[in-house]
DRENDRENTOR-420133 format. One record per residue: x, y, z of N, C-alpha, C, O in turn; residue in one letter. Coordinates in steps of 0.02 Angstrom, whole numbers, padded with zeros to 5 digits. Example, Ala and Ser with C-alpha at 12.3 -4.5 7.8 and 13.67 -1.06 7.14 Angstrom:
% DRENDRENTOR-420133
+--------+--------+--------+--------+--------+--------+--------+--------+--------+--------+--------+--------+-----+
:    nxx :    nyy :    nzz :   caxx :   cayy :   cazz :    cxx :    cyy :    czz :    oxx :    oyy :    ozz : res :
+--------+--------+--------+--------+--------+--------+--------+--------+--------+--------+--------+--------+-----+
:  00660 : -00284 :  00390 :  00615 : -00225 :  00390 :  00660 : -00165 :  00390 :  00712 : -00166 :  00423 :   a :
:  00642 : -00112 :  00354 :  00684 : -00053 :  00357 :  00645 :  00002 :  00394 :  00670 :  00057 :  00402 :   s :
+--------+--------+--------+--------+--------+--------+--------+--------+--------+--------+--------+--------+-----+
END
This chain:
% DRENDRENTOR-420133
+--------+--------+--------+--------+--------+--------+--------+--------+--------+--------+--------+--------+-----+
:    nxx :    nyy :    nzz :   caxx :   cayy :   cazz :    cxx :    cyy :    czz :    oxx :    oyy :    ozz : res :
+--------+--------+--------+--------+--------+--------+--------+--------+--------+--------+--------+--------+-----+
:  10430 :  07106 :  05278 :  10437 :  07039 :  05251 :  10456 :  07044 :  05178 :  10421 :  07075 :  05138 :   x :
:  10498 :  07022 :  05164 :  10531 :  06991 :  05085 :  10525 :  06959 :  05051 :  10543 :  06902 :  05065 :   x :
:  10503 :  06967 :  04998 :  10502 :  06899 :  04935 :  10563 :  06862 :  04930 :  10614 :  06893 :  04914 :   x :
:  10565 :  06802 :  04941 :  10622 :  06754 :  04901 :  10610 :  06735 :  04822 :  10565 :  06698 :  04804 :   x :
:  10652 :  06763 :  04783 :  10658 :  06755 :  04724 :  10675 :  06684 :  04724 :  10721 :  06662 :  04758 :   x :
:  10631 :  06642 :  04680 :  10666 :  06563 :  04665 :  10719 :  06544 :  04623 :  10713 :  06554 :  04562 :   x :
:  10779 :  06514 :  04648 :  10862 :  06498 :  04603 :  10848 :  06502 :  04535 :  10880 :  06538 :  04497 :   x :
:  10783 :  06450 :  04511 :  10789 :  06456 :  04438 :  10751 :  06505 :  04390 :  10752 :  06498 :  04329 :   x :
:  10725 :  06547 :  04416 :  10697 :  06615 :  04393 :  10747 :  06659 :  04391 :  10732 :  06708 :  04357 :   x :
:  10828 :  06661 :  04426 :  10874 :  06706 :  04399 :  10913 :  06714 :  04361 :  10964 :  06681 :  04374 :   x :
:  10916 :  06737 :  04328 :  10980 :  06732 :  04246 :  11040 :  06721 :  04274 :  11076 :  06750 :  04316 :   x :
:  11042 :  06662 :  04233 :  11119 :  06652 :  04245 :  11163 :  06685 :  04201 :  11219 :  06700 :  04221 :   x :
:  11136 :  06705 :  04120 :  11186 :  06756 :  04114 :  11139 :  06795 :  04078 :  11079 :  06792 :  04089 :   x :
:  11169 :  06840 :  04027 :  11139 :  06911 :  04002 :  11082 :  06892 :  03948 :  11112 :  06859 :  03906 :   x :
:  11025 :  06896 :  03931 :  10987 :  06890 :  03887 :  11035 :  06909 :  03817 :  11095 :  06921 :  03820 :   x :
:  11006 :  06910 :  03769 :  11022 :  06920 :  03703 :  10981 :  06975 :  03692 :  10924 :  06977 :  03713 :   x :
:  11017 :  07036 :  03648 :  10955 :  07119 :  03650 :  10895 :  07081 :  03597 :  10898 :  07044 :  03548 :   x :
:  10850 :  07105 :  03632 :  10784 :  07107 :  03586 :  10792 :  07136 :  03529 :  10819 :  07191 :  03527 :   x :
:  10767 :  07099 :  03461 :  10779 :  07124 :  03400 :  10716 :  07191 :  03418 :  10680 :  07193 :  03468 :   x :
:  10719 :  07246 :  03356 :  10657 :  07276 :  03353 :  10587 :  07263 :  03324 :  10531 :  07279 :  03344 :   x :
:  10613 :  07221 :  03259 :  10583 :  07193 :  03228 :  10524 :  07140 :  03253 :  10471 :  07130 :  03222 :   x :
:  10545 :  07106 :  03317 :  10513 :  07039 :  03328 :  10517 :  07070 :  03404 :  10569 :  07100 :  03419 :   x :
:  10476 :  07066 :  03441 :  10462 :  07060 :  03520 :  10464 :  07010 :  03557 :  10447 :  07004 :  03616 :   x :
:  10482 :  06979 :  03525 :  10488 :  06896 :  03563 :  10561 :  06896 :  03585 :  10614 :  06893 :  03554 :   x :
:  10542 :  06902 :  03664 :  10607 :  06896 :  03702 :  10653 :  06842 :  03665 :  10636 :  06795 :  03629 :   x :
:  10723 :  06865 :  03687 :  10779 :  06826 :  03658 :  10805 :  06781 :  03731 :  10803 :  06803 :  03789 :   x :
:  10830 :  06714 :  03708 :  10856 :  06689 :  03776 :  10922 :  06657 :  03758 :  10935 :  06642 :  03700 :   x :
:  10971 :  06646 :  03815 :  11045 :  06615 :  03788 :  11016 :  06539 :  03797 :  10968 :  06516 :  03829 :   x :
:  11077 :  06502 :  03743 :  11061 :  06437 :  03729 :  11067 :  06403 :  03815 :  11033 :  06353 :  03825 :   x :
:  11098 :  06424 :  03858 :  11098 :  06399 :  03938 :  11026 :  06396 :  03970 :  10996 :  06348 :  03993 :   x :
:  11009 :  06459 :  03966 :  10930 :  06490 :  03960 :  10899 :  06430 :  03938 :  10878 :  06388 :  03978 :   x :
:  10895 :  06423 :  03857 :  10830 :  06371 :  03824 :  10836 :  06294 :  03867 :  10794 :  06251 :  03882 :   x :
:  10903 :  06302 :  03875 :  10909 :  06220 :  03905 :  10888 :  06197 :  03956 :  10871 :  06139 :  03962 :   x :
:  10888 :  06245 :  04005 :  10876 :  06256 :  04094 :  10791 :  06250 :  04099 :  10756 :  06216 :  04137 :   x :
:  10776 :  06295 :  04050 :  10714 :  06306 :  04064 :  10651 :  06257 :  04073 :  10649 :  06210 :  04033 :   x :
:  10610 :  06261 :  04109 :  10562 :  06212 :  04119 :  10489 :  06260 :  04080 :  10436 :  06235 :  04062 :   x :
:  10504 :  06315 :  04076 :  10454 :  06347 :  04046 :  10469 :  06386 :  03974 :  10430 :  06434 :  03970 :   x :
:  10503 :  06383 :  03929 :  10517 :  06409 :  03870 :  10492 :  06331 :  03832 :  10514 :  06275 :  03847 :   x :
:  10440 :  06346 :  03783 :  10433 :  06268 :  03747 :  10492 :  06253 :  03701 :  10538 :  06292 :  03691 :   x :
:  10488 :  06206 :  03679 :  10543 :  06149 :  03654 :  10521 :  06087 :  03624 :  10501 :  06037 :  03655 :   x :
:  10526 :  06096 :  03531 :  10490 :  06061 :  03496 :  10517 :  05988 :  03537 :  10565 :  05997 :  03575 :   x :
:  10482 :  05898 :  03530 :  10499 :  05878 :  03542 :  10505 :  05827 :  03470 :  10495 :  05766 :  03467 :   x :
:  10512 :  05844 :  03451 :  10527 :  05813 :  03351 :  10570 :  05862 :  03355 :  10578 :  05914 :  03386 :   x :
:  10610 :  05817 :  03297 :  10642 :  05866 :  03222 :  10623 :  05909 :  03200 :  10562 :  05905 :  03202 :   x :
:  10642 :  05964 :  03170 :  10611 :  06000 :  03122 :  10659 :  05975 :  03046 :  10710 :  05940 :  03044 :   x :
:  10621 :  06008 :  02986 :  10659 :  06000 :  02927 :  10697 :  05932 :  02913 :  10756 :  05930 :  02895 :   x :
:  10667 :  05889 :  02922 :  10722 :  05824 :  02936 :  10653 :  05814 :  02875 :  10605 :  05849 :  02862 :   x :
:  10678 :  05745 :  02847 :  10620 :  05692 :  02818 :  10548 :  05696 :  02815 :  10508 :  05718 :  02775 :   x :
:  10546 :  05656 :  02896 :  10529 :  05632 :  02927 :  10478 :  05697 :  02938 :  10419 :  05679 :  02935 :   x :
:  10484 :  05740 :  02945 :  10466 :  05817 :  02978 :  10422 :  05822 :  02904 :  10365 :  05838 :  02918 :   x :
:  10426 :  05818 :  02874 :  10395 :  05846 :  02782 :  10357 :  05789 :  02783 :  10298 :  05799 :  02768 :   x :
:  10374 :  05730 :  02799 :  10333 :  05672 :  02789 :  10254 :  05688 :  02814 :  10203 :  05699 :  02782 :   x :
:  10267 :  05683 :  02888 :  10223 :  05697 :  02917 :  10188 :  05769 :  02917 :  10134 :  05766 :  02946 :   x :
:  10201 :  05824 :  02895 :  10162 :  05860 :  02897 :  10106 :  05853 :  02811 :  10051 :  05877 :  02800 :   x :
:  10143 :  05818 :  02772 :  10122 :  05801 :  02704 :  10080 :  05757 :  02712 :  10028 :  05756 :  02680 :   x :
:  10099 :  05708 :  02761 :  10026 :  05666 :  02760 :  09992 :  05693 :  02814 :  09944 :  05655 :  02817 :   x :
:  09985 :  05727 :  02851 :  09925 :  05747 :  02873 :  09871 :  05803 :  02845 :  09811 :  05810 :  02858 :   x :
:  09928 :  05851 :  02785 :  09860 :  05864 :  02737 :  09828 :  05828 :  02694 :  09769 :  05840 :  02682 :   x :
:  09866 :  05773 :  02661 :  09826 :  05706 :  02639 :  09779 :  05682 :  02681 :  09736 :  05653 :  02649 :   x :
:  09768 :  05681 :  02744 :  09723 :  05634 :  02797 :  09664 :  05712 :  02788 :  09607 :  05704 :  02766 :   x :
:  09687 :  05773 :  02807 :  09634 :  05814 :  02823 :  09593 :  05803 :  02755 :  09532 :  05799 :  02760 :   x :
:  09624 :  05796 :  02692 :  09580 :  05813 :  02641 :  09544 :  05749 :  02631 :  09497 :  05746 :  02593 :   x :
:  09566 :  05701 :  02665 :  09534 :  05644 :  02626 :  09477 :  05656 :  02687 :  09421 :  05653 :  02663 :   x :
:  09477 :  05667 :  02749 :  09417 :  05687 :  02802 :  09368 :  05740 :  02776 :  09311 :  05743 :  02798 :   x :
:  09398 :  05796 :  02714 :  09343 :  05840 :  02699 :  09300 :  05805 :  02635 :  09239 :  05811 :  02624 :   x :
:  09338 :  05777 :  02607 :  09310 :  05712 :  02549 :  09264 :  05672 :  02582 :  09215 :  05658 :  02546 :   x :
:  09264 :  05649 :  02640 :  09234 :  05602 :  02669 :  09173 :  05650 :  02700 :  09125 :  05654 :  02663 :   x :
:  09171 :  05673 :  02742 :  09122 :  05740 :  02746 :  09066 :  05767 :  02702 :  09007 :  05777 :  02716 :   x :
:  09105 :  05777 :  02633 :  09047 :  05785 :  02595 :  09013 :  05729 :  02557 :  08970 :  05739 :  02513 :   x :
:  09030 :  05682 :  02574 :  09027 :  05616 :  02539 :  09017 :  05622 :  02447 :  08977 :  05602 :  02405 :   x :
:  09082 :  05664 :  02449 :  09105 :  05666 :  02356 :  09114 :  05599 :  02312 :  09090 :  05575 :  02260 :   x :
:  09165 :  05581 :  02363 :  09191 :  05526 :  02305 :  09229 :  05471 :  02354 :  09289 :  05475 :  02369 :   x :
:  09187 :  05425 :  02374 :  09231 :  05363 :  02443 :  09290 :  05339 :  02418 :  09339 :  05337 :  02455 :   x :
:  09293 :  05322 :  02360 :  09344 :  05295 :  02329 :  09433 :  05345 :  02322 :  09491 :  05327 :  02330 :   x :
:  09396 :  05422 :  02299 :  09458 :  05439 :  02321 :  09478 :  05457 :  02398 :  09535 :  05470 :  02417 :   x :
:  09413 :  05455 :  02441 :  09439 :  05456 :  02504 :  09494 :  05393 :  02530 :  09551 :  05400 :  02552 :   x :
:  09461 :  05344 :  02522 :  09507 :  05274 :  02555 :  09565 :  05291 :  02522 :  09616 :  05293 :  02557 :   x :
:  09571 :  05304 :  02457 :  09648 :  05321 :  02408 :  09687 :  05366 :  02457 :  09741 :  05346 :  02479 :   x :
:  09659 :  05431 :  02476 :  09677 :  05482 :  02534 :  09706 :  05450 :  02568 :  09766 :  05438 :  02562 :   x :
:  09659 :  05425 :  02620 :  09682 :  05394 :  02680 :  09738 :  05359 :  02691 :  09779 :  05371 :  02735 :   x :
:  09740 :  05291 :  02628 :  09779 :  05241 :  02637 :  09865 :  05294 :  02634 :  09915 :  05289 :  02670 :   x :
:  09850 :  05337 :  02577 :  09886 :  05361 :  02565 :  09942 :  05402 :  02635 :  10003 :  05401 :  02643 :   x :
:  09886 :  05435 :  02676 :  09933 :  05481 :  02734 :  09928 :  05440 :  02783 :  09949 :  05465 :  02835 :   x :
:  09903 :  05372 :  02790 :  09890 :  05319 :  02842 :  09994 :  05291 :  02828 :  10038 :  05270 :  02864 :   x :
:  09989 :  05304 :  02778 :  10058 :  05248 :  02761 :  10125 :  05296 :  02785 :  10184 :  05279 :  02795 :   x :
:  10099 :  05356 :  02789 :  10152 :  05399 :  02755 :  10169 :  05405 :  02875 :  10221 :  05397 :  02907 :   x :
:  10121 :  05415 :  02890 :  10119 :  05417 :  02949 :  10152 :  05354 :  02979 :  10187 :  05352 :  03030 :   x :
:  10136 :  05306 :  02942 :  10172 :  05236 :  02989 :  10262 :  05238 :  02969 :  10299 :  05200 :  03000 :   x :
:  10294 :  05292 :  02910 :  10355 :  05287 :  02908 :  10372 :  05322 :  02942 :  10428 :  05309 :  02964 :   x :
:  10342 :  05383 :  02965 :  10359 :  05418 :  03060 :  10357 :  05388 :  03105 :  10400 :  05391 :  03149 :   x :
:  10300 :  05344 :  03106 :  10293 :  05315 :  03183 :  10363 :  05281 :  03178 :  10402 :  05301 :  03222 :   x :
:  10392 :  05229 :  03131 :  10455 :  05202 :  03124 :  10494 :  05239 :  03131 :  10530 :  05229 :  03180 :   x :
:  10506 :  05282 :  03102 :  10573 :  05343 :  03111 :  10583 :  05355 :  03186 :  10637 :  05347 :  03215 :   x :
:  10521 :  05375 :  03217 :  10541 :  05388 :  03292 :  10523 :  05336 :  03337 :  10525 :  05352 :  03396 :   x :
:  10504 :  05268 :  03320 :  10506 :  05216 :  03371 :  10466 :  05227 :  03403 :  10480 :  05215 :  03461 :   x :
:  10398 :  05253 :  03393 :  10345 :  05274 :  03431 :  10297 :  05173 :  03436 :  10261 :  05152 :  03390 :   x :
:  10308 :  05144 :  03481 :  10251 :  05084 :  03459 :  10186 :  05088 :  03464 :  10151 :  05040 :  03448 :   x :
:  10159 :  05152 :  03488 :  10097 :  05165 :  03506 :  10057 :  05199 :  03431 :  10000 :  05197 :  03409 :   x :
:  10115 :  05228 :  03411 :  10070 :  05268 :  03333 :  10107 :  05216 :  03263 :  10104 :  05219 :  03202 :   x :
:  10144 :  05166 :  03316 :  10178 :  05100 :  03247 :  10096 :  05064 :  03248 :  10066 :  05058 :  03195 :   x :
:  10065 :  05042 :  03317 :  10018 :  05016 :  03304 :  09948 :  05055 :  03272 :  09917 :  05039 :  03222 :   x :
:  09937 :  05099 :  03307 :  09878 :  05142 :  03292 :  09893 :  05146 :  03203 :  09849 :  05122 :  03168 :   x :
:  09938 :  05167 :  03177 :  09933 :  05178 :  03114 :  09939 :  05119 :  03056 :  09920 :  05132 :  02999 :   x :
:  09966 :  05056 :  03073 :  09971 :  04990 :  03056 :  09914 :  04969 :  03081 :  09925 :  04909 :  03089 :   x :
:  09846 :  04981 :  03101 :  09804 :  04949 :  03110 :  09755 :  04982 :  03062 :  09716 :  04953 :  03025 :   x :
:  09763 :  05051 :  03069 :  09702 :  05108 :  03016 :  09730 :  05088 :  02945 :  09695 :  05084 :  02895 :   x :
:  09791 :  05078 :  02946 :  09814 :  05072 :  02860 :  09787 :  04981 :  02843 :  09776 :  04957 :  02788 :   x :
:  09783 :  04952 :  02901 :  09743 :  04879 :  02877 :  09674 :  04875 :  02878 :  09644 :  04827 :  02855 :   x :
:  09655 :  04909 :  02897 :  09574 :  04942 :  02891 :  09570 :  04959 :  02823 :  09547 :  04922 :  02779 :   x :
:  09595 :  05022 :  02814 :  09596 :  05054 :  02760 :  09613 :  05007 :  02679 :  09595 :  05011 :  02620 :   x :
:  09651 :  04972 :  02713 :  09668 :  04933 :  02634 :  09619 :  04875 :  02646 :  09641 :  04834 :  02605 :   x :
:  09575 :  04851 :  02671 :  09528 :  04822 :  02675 :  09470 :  04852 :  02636 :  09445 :  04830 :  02585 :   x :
:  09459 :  04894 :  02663 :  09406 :  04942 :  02632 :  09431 :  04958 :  02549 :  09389 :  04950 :  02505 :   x :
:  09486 :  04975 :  02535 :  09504 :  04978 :  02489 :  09486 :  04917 :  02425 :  09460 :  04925 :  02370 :   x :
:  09517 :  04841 :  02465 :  09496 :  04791 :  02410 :  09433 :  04772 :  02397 :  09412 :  04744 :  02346 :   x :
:  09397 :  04792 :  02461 :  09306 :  04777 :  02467 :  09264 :  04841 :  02395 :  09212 :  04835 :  02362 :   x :
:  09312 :  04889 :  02394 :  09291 :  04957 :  02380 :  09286 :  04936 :  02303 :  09238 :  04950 :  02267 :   x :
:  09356 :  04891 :  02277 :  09373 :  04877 :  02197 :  09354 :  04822 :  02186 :  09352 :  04804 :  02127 :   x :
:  09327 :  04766 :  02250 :  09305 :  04724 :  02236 :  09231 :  04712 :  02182 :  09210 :  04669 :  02143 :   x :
:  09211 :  04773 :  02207 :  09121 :  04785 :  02182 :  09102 :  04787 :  02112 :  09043 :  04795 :  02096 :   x :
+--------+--------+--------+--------+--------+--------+--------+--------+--------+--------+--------+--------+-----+
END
């Protein structure tokens, strides 16, 4: 009895030689495209939008370790509002309405808290 090899497990054409340097198999651009199992960012990279968001999410982590130690609330909400906003010009960039709302609702929280915060 015989194994059947499955159609899309066979190369359609020649790999690319493995550098020495790096062990991470090489694949042809036919390869990356076909594949159901090679990952594949589903963002941009290096775009804006790409810096945006990774910039405000170390703004959000730090304003969460601020908040944690309970240092200073005031520059936390500053934090927050800060990578809350920066996140809602991604969610726009990619038309996401699910993180347009989620983040347009935390940044109206947040600036709530904010005027309650300077209100005092």
């Amino acid at each position: 009895m015989s194994l059947q090899v499955p159609s899309d497990t066979e190369p359609k054409s020649q790999p690319l030689p493995e550098n020495e340097d790096d062990k991470q198999p090489k694949y042809t651009p036919e390869e990356i495209e076909n594949s159901k199992r090679i990952f594949k960012s589903a963002t941009p990279k290096y775009t804006v939008d790409w810096y945006v968001k990774w910039i405000s999410s170390v703004i959000l982590l730090s304003a969460m370790t601020i908040r944690a130690t309970g240092y200073n609330p005031f520059l936390d909400i500053c934090l927050s509002l800060t990578g809350m906003i920066g996140w809602i010009y991604v969610s726009l960039v990619w038309k996401d309405r699910a993180m347009i709302m989620l983040n347009g609702v935390a940044t109206f929280i947040l600036a709530m808290g904010l005027l309650n915060h300077l209100a005092r």
